[in-house]
C-alpha positions in Angstrom: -33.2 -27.9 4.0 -29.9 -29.7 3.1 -28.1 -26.2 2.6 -29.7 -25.1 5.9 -28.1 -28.3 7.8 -24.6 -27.8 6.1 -24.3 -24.4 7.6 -25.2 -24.6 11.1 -23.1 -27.8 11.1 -20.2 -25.7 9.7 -21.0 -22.9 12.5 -21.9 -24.8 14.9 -18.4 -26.1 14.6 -16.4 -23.3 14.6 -18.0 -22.1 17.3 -17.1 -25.0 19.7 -13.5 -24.0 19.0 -12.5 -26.6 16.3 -10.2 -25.7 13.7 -11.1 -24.6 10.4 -9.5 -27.1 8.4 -11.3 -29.7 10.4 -14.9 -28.3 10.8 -14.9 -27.3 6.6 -13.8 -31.0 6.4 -16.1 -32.9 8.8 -19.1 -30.5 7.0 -18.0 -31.2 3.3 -17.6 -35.0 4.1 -21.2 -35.6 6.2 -23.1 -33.6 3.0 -22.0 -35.5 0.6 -22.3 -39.0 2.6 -26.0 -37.8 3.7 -26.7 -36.5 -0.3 -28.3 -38.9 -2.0 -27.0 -39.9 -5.4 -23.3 -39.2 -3.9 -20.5 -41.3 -2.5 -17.8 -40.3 0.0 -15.2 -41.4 -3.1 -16.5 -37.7 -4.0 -14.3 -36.4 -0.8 -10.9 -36.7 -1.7 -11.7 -36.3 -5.7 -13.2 -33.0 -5.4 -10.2 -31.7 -2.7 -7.5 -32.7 -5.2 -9.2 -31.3 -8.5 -9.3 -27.9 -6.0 -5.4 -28.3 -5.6 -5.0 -29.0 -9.5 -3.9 -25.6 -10.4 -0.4 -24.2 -11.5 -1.7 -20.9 -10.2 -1.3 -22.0 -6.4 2.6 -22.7 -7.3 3.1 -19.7 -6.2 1.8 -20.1 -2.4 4.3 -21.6 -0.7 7.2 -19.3 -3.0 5.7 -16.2 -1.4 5.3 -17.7 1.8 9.3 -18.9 1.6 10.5 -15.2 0.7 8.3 -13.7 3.3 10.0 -15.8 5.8 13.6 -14.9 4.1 13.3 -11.1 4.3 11.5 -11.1 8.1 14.4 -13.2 9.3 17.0 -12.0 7.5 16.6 -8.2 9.0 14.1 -6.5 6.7 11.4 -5.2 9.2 13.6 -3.7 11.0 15.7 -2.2 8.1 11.9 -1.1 6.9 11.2 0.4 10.0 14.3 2.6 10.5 13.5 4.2 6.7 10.4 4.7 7.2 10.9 6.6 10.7 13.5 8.7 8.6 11.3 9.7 6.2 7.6 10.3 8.3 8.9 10.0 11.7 9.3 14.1 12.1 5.4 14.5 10.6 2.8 14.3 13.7 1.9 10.7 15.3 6.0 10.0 13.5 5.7 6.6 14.6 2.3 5.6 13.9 3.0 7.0 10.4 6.1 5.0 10.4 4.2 1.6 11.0 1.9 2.3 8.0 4.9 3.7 5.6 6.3 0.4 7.1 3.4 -1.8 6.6 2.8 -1.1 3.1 6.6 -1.5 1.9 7.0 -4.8 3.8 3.6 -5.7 2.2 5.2 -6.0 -1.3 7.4 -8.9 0.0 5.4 -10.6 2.8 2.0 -10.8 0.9 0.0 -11.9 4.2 -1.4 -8.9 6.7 -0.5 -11.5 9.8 2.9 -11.7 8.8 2.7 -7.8 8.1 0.9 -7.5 11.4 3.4 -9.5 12.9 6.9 -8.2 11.9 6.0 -4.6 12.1 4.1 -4.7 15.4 6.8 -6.7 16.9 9.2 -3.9 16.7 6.8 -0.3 16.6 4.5 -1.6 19.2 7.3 -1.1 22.0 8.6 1.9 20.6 5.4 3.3 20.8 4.3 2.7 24.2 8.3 3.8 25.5 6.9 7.0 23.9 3.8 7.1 25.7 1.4 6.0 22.7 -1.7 4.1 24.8 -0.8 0.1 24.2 -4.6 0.0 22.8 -4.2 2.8 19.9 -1.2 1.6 19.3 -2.4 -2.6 18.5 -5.5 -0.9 17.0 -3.2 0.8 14.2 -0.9 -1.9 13.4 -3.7 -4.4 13.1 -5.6 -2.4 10.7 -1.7 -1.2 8.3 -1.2 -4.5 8.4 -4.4 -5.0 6.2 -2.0 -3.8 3.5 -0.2 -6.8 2.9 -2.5 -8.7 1.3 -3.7 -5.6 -0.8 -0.3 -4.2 -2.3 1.3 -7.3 -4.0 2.2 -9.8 -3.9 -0.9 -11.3 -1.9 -1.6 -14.4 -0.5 -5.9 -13.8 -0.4 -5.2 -12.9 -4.3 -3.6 -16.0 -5.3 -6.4 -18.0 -3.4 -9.1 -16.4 -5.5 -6.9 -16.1 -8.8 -6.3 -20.1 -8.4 -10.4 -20.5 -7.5 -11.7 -18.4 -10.4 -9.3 -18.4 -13.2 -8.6 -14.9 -12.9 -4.9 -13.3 -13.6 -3.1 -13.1 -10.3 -0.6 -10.9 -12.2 -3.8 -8.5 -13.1 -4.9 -8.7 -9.5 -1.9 -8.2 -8.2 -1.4 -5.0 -10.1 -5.1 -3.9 -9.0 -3.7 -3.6 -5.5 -1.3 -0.9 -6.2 -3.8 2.0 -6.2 -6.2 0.5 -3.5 -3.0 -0.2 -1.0 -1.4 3.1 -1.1 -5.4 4.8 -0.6 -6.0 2.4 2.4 -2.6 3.7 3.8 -3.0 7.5 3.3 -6.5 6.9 4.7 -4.7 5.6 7.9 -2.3 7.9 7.9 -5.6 10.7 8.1 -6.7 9.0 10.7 -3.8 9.5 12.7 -3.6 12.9 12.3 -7.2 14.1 13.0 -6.3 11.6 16.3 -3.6 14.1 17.0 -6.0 17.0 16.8 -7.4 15.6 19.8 -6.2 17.0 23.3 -6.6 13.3 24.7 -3.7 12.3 22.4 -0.8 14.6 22.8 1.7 12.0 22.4 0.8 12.4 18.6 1.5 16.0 19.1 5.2 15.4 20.0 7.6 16.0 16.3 11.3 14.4 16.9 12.8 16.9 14.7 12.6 18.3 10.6 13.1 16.2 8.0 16.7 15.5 7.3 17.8 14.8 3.3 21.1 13.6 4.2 19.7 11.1 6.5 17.0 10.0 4.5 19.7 9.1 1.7 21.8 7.1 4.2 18.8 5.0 5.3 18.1 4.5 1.9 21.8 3.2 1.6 20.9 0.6 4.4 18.0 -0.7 2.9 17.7 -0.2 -1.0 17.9 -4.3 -1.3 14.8 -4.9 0.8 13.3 -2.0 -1.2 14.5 -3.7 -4.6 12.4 -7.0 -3.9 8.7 -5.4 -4.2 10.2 -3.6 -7.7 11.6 -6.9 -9.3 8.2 -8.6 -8.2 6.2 -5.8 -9.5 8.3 -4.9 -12.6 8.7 -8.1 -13.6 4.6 -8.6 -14.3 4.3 -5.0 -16.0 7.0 -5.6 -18.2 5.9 -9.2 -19.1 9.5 -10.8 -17.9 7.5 -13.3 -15.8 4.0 -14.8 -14.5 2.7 -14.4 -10.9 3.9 -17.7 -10.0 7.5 -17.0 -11.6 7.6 -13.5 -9.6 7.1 -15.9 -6.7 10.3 -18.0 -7.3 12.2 -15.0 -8.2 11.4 -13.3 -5.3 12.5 -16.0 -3.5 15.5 -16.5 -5.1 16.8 -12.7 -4.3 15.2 -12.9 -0.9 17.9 -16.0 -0.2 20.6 -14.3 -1.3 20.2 -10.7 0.3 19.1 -12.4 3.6 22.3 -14.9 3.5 24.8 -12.7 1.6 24.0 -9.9 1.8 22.9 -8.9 5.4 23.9 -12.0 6.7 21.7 -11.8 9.9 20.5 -15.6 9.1 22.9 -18.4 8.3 23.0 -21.4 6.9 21.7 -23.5 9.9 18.9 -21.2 10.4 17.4 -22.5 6.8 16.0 -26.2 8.1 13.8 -23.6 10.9 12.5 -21.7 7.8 11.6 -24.1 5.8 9.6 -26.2 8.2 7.6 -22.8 9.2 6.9 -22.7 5.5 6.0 -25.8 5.2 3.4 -25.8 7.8 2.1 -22.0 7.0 2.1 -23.8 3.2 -0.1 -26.7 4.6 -2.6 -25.3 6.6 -3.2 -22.4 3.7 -3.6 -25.5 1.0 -5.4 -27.5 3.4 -8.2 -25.2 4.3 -8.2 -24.6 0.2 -8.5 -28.4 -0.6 -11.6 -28.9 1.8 -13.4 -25.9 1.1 -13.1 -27.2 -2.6 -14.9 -30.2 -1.6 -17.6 -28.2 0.7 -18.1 -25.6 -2.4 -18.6 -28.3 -5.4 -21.3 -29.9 -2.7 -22.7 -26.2 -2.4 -23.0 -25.8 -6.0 -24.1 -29.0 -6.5 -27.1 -28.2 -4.2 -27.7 -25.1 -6.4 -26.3 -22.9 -4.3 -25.1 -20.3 -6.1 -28.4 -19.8 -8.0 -30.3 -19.5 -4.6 -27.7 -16.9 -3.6 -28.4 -15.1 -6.8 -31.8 -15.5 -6.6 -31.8 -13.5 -3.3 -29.7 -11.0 -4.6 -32.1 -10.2 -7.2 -34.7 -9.5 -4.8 -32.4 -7.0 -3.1 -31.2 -5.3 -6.5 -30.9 -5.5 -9.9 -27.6 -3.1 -10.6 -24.3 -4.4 -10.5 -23.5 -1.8 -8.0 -26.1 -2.9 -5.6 -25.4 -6.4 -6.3 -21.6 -5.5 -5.4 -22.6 -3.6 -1.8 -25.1 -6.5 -1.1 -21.9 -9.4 -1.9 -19.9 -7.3 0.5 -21.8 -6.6 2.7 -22.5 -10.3 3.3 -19.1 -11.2 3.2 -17.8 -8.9 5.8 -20.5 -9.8 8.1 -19.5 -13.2 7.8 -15.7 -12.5 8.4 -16.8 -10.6 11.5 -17.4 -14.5 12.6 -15.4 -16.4 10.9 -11.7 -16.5 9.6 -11.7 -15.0 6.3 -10.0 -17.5 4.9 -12.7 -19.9 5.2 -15.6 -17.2 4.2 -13.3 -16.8 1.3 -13.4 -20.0 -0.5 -16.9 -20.7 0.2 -18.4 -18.3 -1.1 -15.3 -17.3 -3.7 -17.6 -19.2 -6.3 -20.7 -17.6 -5.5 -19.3 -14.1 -6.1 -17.5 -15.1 -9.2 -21.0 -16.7 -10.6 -22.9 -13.6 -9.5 -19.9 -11.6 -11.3 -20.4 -13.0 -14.7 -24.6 -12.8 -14.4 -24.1 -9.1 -14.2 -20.9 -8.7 -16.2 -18.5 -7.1 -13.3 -15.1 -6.9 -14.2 -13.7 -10.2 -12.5 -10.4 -8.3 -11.8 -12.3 -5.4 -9.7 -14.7 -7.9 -8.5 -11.2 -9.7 -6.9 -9.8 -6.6 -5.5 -12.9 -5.8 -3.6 -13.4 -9.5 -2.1 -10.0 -9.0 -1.1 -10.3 -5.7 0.7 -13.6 -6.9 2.4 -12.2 -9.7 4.0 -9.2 -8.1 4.9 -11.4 -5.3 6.5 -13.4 -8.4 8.4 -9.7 -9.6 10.2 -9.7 -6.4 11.8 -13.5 -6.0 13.0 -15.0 -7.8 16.2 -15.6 -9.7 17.4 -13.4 -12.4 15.4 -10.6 -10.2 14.5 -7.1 -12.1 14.1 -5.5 -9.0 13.5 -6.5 -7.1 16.6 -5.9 -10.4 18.4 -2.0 -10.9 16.6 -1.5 -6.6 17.5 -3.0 -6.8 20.9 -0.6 -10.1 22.5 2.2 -8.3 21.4 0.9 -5.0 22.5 0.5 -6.6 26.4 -3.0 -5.0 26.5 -6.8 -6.3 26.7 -8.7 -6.6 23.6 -11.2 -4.5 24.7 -8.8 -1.1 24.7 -7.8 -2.5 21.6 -11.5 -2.6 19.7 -12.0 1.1 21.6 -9.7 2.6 19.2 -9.4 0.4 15.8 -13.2 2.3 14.3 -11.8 5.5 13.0 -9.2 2.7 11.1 -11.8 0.9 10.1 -14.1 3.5 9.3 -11.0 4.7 6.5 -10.8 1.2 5.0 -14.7 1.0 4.4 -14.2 4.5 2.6 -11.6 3.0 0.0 -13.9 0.3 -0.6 -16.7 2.5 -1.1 -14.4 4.4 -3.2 -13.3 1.6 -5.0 -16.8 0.2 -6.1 -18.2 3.4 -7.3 -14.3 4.0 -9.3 -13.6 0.6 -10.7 -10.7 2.5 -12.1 -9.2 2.8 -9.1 -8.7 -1.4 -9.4 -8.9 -2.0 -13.7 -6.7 0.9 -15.2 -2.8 -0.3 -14.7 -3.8 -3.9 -15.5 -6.0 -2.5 -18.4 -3.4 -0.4 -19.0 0.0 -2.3 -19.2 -1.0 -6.1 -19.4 
């Protein structure tokens, strides 16, 4: 009954409009004043112990470098490249914003920021070239998925601080899933331009040009340089996660300051309030939902959950689908942040009961909930693409299913192949 009370509470909140911060806090505070045995000294303990990890170190690094490269030039340095090298394939520019997306993913780590940066310039190119404002928001919501799936990742260093699990082993477990989820896009758009109602994807600007593609390359081989030192860096052992974050930002300060010198020095108090603030409300939402989930658990709510799950099946794979297919559900509703770190826990108690691979089993709570930002009717993504797109939400949702419909095939894919997650971790850490 208690557990019953503590989620409509929790919904019931959101859904008047408060913020999530607040109505995880008001919820985790009530249930364990109202528990009986428990004292509201319980509150702040349990939200600090939840912040007591080195592991989260690496939050507001990525955060800081994100913020470094955006300003300091490299979207649109991204986007040029990637129009030289896919924008004389069908659909160019929506091919661009993926190409774009999933190169800008290994520096930003978050899909809004992704969402943000690369929609802010593509979106108006694409409508000047007749692409309908709709199609257009729907596609750079759903690339921008990428960014928390190809490292580094924001959503993986949640989970890796929540469960104990490598964030260097995650972050490499996003390589293979990140590039499928953007050739799946990039399928999209091309059986789109098969489609007589969509012959601005028919229209080609020209062949391929070597020469060009070398002198775009020339323009932007820094920005491309950050995602390989991050990346390289945790195959080769040179540093952890959380040091690849301070790296990163290191580089991103110079290049963006020295290098392009499209930020200056007086532009720096700006940044690093933003990152402050993006750093709070991430670590705030984290430190209350610690408190909500050690009440959760204390109120035996993972073994209920697993409980359940047993009555719908007893493989791991059918254990997986059934986890997912509750959490995306959920983030259809709620930000996915907050499904995240409830029920983070639960998924990693369920994980060890049936022995999944805690690596895989991070990659595909990752995916799902990134999936869930871009499905209505709660869809941040779709919200983030259609503002700057000028358009209604509806025309928006009309065409993000075929997207959607290729992210749920990766995940699919991914279940069935944990390969497709485990084998460069396996392989080179």
């Amino acid at each position: 009954m208690t557990l019953i009370l503590i989620f409509t509470g929790l919904l019931l909140l959101i859904g008047l409009g408060f913020p999530v911060l607040l109505a995880i806090g008001a919820t985790a505070f009530c249930g364990i004043i109202g528990t009986d045995g428990l004292v509201p000294a319980l509150f702040p303990q349990k939200m600090l112990a939840m912040l007591d990890t080195f592991s989260l170190l690496a939050l507001p690094y990525f955060i800081l470098a994100g913020e470094l490269m955006s300003r300091g030039g490299l979207s649109k340095k991204l986007v040029y490249f990637a129009e030289v090298v896919v924008g004389h394939l069908r659909g160019g520019l929506g091919h661009a914003s993926i190409v774009s997306s999933m190169i800008f993913a290994g520096v930003s780590g978050s899909s809004t920021a992704d969402t943000s940066a690369i929609g802010s310039i593509l979106i108006p190119s694409m409508k000047e070239r007749g692409y309908k404002p709709g199609f257009a928001a729907a596609l750079v919501a759903c690339a921008g998925t990428i960014g928390a799936i190809i490292p580094p990742s924001m959503t993986m260093i949640v989970y890796g601080s929540m469960t104990g699990v490598s964030i260097g082993s995650m972050f490499l477990g996003g390589i293979i899933p990140g590039v499928l989820i953007g050739s799946g896009l990039m399928l999209v758009i091309y059986l789109y331009s098969l489609n007589e109602n969509f012959p601005e994807l028919r229209q080609v600007s020209g062949g391929f040009s070597f020469g060009k593609a070398i002198r775009a390359l020339g323009q932007v081989w820094l920005a491309l340089l950050a995602p390989i030192i991050i990346i390289g860096g945790i195959l080769t052992g040179v540093f952890t996660a959380t040091e690849a974050g301070v790296t990163a930002c290191i580089y991103s300060f110079i290049v963006a300051l020295f290098v392009y010198r499209i930020i200056g020095w007086k532009d720096l108090p700006e940044i690093l309030i933003d990152t402050a603030v993006t750093t709070a409300m991430v670590v705030g939402i984290i430190a209350v939902a610690g408190a909500l989930g050690w009440l959760l658990s204390f109120l035996d709510f993972n073994d209920t959950v697993l409980r359940l799950i047993k009555h719908i099946s007893g493989s791991p794979t059918g254990v997986l689908l059934s986890l997912l297919g509750i959490m995306l559900v959920l983030t259809m509703f709620v930000e996915s942040l907050a499904v995240m770190v409830i029920l983070v826990p639960v998924c990693a108690f369920i994980g060890q009961q049936y022995h999944i691979d805690p690596i895989h089993l991070g990659l595909l709570v990752t995916i799902v909930t990134q999936i869930g930002a871009t499905t209505p009717p709660v869809a941040v993504l779709l919200f983030v693409s259609t503002s700057i797109a000028g358009t209604t939400y509806d025309q928006t949702v009309k065409y993000c299913w075929g997207f959607i419909a290729a992210e749920v095939s990766v995940l699919l894919l991914v279940v069935f192949v944990p390969q497709t997650v485990t084998w460069i971790p396996h392989t080179f850490l």
